[in-house]
N, C-alpha and C positions, 0 to 999 in steps of 0.2 A: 287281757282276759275279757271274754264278753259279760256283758250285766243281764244277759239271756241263762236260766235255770240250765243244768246238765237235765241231757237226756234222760228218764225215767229206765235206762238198760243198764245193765252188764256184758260184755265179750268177754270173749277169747281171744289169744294171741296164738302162732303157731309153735313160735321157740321160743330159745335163751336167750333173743334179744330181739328188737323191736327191728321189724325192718322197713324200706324208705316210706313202701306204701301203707303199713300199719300206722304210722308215725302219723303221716299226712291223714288219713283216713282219722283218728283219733281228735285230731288236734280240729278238723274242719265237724266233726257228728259230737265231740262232746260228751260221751256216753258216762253214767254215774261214774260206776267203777268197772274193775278187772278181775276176772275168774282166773287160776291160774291152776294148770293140771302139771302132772306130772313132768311133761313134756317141755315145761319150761321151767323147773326146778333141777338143777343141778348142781349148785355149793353156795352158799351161805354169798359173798361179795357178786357174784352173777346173781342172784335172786334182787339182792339190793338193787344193784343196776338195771336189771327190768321195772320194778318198780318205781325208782328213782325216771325213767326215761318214760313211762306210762301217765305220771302225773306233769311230767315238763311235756309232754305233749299237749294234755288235757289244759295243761295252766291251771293245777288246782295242787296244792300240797298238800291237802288233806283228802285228796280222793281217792276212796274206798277202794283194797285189794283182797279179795277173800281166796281162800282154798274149798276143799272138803281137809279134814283134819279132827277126824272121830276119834280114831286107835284105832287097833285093830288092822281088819281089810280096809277098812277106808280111812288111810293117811298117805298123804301125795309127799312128805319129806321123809320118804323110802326107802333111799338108795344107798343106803349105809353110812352116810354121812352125819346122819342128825339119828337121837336114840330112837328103836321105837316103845311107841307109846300101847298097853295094855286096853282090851276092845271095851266098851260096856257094860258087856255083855259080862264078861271077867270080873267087871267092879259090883255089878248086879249081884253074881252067883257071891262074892263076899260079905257082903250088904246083908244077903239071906244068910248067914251064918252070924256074924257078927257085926250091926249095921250100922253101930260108933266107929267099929274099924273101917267098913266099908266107907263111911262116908269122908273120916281123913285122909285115906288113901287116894280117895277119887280128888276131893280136896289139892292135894299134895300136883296128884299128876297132873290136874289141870292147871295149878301155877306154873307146874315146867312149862308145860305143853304152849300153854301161851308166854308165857313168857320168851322161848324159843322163837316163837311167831312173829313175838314186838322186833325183836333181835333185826328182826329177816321183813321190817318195816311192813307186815303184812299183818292185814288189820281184823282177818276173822278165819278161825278153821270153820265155820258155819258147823255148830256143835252146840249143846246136846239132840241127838236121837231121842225123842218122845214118844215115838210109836211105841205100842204093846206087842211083844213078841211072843203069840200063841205057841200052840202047838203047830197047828197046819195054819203061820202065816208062811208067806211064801221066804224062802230063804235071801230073797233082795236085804230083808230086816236082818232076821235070826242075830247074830252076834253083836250088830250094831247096837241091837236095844237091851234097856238095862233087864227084862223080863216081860210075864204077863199081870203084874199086879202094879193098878194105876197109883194107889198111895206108895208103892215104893216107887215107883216110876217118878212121880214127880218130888219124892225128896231125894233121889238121886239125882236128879235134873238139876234139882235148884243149888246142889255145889257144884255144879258147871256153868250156870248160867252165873252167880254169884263169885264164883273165882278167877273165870274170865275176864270179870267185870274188874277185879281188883287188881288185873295186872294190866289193864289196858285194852283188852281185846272186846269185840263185841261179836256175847252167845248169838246163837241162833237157834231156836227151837224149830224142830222139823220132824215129820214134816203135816204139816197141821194142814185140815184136820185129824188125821191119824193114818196108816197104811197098814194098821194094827189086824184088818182083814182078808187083807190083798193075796190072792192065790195064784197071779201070774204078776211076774216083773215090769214094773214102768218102764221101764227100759225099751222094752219091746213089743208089749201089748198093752192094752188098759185095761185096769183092773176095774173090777166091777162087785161093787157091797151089796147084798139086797137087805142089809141089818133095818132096823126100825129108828125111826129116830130117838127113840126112848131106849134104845140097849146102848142108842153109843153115846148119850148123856151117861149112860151109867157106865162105861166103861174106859171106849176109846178117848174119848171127849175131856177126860177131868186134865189129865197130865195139863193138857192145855189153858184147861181154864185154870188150873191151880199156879200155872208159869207165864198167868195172861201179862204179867209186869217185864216179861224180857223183853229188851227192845227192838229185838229182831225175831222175824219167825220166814221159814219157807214153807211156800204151798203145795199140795200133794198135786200128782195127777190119777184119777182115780172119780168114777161115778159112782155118786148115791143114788140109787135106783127110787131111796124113797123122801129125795131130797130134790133132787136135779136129775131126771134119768135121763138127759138127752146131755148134759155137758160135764164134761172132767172139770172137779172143784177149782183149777187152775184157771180156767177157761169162765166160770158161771161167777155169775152177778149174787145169784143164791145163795150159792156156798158164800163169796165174800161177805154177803151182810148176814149171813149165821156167825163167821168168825167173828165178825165185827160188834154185833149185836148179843147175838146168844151167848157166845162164849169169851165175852167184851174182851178181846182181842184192838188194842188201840196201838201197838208199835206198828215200825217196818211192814210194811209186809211184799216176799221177793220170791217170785215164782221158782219152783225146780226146773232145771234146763229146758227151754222149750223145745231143745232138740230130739228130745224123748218120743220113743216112736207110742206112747200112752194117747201122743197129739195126732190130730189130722189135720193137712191141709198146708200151706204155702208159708215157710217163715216170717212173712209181713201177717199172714192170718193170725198165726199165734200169738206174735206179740202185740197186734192190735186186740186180739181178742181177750191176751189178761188184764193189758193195761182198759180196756171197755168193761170187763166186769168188778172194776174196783179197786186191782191190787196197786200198788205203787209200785213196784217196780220189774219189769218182765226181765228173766236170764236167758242169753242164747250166747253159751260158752262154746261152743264147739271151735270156733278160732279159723274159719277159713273167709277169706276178704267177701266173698260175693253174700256169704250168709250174714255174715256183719254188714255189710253197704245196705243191704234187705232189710234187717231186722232195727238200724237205725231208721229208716226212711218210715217204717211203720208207727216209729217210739215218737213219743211226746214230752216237751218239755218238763219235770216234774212241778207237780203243781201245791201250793202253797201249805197244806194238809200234809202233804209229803214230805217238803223240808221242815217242818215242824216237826214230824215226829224223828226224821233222820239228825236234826237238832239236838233233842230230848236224849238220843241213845249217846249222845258224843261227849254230852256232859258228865253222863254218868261213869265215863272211864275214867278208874283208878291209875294208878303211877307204880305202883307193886311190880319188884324183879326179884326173881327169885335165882338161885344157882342151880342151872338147869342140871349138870350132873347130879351133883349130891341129891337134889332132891327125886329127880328117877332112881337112884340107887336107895333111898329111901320107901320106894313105894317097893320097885322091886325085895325090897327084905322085909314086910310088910307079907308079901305074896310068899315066899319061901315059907315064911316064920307059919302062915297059915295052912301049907301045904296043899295050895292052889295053883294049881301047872299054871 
């Protein structure tokens, strides 16, 4: 194994198993960790085996394999094999009813949820959703987030960020600064805020800084007009030293897919351009070889500041397994008992 730092990136893979030239490609660029979609999740002992082959590539037994893995719309173990898990959005509307229930409940799911994940040697559903979900935010959010109110936002946050913690997994608060605004999809466009920077101190802004202690967070794409108007938060130096400064944000910090059409310009741009304004660590999961050989060639070794704080989060995993059925069949009688679809 080399005494050279892993690459400051994440990839994609295409499938269910590594093939010669991912393998090779892997094991000569070194990249942190593995994004893993759908596409390459199909039963419990295959999942292992991609990851088990991901890290014998890398020559790292502890290098990092995340999902997306909310509830809801956004959970990648789908396919009727593994339970699913109830949106946010779901534990939010209970919370506003009852919000000792709501918060055991949420409690409850997220020891399945991860704990499920440790099972399946995969080290993060990059979860809780922080954004604030208006009225006219754009539906990318809507069910994802736990509502539009930042004090419940961030005590429903903090028992996922805190129950992840205790079964091993590491949360991830996202997507920070906030999307809490956003009228068109990162996905496809870039969203564009012209808020003040004093409305989103008082509004978008708290979740984050009230969950400044998670040791992971992901970056939005998205311009502050009255912050950075010429670069998406993912991309600006500005926005990083607001996360970093204003809203003393000191964990992780791991861009949203750079493949997002929110970005302009050539996969070496992007990912030089998050890893130049500050963040630690650029994603570009998409998973086909020529974007991966690109987006490592662009990436930099992670630098000392870096494996410090990716140090910092490793420590703080707990050992907690919980019985992934019972305890889903617990949340779900929870949900019944409250007469919440």
């Amino acid at each position: 194994m080399s005494s050279t730092p892993p690459l400051a990136l994440f990839v994609g893979v295409a499938g269910l198993r590594l093939t010669a030239d991912e393998a090779a490609f892997l094991r000569d660029a070194n990249p942190l960790g593995l994004f893993l979609f759908r596409r390459n999740l199909e039963e419990p002992e295959q999942t292992r085996w991609l990851t088990a082959e991901f890290r014998e590539a890398v020559g790292r037994a502890d290098a990092p394999v995340f999902i997306d893995q909310e509830g809801g719309r956004v959970q990648r173990l789908d396919n009727g094999r593994w339970p699913s898990f109830r949106s946010l959005g779901a534990f939010g509307a209970l919370a506003r009813r009852d919000l000792e229930l709501g918060k055991r409940a949420l409690r409850l799911s997220t020891q399945a949820m991860g704990s499920l994940m440790a099972e399946l040697t995969i080290d993060s559903g990059t979860t809780p959703v922080i954004d604030l979900a208006r009225r006219d935010t754009h539906d990318v959010i809507g069910q994802r987030a736990f509502g539009d109110d930042p004090d419940l936002v961030a005590v429903m946050g903090r028992e996922i960020v805190d129950g992840m913690l205790e079964v091993g997994e590491l949360p991830v608060i996202k997507h920070i600064p906030g999307y809490g605004r956003v009228a068109v999809d990162p996905h496809f466009d870039c969203p564009v805020v012209d808020a003040t920077l004093e409305d989103l101190r008082g509004s978008d802004f708290r979740p984050f800084v009230a969950l400044r202690d998670c040791p992971w967070a992901m970056v939005a794409h998205l311009i502050f007009t009255q912050i950075d108007p010429e670069r998406a938060a993912s991309v600006s130096p500005v926005l990083c030293r607001l996360i970093r400064d204003e809203l003393g944000y000191d964990g992780v910090l791991i861009t949203d897919c750079l493949s997002m059409e929110a970005l302009e310009g050539s996969v070496a741009s992007r990912v030089g351009g998050a890893l130049a304004a500050g963040y630690d660590i650029a994603l570009y999961s998409k998973g086909d070889m020529p974007a991966n050989i690109e987006a490592a060639g662009a990436a930099r070794p992670l630098g000392a500041a870096s494996l410090a704080r990716i140090a910092r989060a490793e420590a703080r995993r707990g050992a907690l397994r919980v019985d992934v059925p019972a305890v889903h069949a617990e949340v779900e009688r929870i949900f019944r008992e409250s007469g919440i679809a």
